[in-house]
C-alpha positions as CSV (number, residue, x, y, z in Angstrom):
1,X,14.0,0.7,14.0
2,X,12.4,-2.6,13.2
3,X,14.1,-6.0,12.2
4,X,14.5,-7.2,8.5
5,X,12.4,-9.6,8.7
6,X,9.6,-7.0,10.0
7,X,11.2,-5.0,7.1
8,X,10.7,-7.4,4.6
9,X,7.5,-8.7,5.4
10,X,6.1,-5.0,5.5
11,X,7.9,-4.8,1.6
12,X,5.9,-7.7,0.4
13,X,2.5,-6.7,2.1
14,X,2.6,-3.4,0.1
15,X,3.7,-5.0,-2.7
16,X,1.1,-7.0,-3.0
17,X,-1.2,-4.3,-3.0
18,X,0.4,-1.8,-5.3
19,X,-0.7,-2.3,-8.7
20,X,2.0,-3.0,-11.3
21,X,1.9,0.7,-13.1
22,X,2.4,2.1,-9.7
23,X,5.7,0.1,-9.6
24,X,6.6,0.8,-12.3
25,X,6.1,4.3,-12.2
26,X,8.5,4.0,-8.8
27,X,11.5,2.0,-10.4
28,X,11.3,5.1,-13.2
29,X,11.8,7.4,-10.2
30,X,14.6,5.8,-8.8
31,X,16.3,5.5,-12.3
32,X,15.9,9.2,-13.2
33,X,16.3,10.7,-9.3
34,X,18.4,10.2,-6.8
35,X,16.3,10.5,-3.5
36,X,18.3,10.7,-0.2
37,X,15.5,10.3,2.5
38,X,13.1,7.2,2.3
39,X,10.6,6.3,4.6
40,X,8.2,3.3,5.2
41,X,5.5,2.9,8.0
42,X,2.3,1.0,8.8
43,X,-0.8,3.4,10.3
44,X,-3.8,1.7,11.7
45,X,-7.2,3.0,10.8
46,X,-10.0,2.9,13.1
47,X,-12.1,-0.4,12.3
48,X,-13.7,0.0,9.2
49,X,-12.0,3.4,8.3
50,X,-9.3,2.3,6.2
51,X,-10.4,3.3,3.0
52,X,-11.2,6.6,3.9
53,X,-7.9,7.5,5.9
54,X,-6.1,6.4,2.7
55,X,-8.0,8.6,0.8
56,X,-7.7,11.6,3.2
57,X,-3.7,10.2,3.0
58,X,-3.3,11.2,-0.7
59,X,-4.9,14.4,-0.4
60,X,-2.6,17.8,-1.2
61,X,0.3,15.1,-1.9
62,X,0.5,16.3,-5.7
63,X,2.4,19.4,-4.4
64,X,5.2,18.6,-2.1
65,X,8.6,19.5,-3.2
66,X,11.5,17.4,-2.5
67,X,9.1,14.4,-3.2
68,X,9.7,11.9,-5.2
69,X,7.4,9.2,-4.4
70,X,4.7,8.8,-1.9
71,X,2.6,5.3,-1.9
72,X,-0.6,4.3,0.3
73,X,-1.1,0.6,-0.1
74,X,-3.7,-1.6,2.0
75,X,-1.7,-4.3,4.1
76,X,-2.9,-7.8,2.7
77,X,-3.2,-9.3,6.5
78,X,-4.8,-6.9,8.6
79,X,-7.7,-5.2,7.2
80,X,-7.4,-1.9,8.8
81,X,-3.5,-1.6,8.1
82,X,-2.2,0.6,5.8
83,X,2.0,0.8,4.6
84,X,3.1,4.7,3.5
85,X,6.2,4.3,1.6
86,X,7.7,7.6,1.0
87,X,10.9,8.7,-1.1
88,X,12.4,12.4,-0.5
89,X,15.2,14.6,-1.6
90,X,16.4,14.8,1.9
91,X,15.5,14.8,5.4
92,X,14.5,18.4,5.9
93,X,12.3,18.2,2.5
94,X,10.2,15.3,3.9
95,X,9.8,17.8,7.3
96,X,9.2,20.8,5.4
97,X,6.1,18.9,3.7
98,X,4.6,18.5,7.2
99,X,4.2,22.1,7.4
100,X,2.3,22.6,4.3
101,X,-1.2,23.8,4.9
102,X,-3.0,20.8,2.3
103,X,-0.7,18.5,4.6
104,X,-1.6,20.4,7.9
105,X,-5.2,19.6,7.1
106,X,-4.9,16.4,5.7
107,X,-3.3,15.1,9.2
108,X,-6.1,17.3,11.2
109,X,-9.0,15.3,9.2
110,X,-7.3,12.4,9.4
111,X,-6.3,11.8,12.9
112,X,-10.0,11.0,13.9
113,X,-9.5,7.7,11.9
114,X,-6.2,6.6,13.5
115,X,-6.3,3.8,16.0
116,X,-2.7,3.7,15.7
117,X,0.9,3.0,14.4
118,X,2.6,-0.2,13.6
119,X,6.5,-0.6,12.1
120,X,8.6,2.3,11.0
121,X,12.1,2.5,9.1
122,X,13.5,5.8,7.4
123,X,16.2,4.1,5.0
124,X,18.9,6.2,2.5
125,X,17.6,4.3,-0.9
126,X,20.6,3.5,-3.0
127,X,20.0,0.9,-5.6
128,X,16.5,-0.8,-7.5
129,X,15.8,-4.0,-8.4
130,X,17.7,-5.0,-11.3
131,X,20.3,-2.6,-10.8
């Protein structure tokens, strides 16, 4: 688990990032429903890979039930950072999706372009802003 701070830091890098339809297209989610699972995490891209693993990221992510919301946004402080925010039905939806053949090979063309893994948090969302 990391600390709020490290929470909330990792919040307002990606939200920096994400364009304002994207957000807005998230806080319409969460109004119309009522995700159980969330989950937010930094990955590292190889130097210079960034763009590409976030590409390869998104790919087959159109067609995962249970999902609700699945962001890539580029960290604004480290240039090969990226911050996957992820909202789920449940648990066992988000680990069903990692079985999924367009997810299966998304992670096998992917993985080249991993250097590593930075914070992690699954949270239980339960309220947006303005709520």
């Amino acid at each position: 688990m990391i600390d709020r701070r490290t929470h909330l830091a990792a919040l307002a890098a990606f939200a920096a990032v994400m364009p304002v339809r994207s957000l807005r297209a998230l806080e319409k989610i969460m109004e119309e429903a009522h995700p159980q699972y969330g989950l937010i995490g930094q990955m590292i891209a190889r130097p210079g890979q960034r763009a590409a693993l976030a590409a390869i990221l998104t790919e087959g992510t159109d067609a995962m039930p249970g999902n609700f919301a699945y962001l890539v946004g580029e960290d604004a402080e480290n240039p090969d950072a990226l911050w996957i925010v992820e909202l789920w039905a449940d648990k066992a939806a988000h680990a069903a999706s990692l079985q999924l053949p367009a997810v299966q090979a998304a992670i096998a063309k992917g993985r080249p372009l991993i250097a590593g893994f930075g914070s992690r948090a699954e949270f239980k969302p339960v309220a947006k802003a303005g709520a």
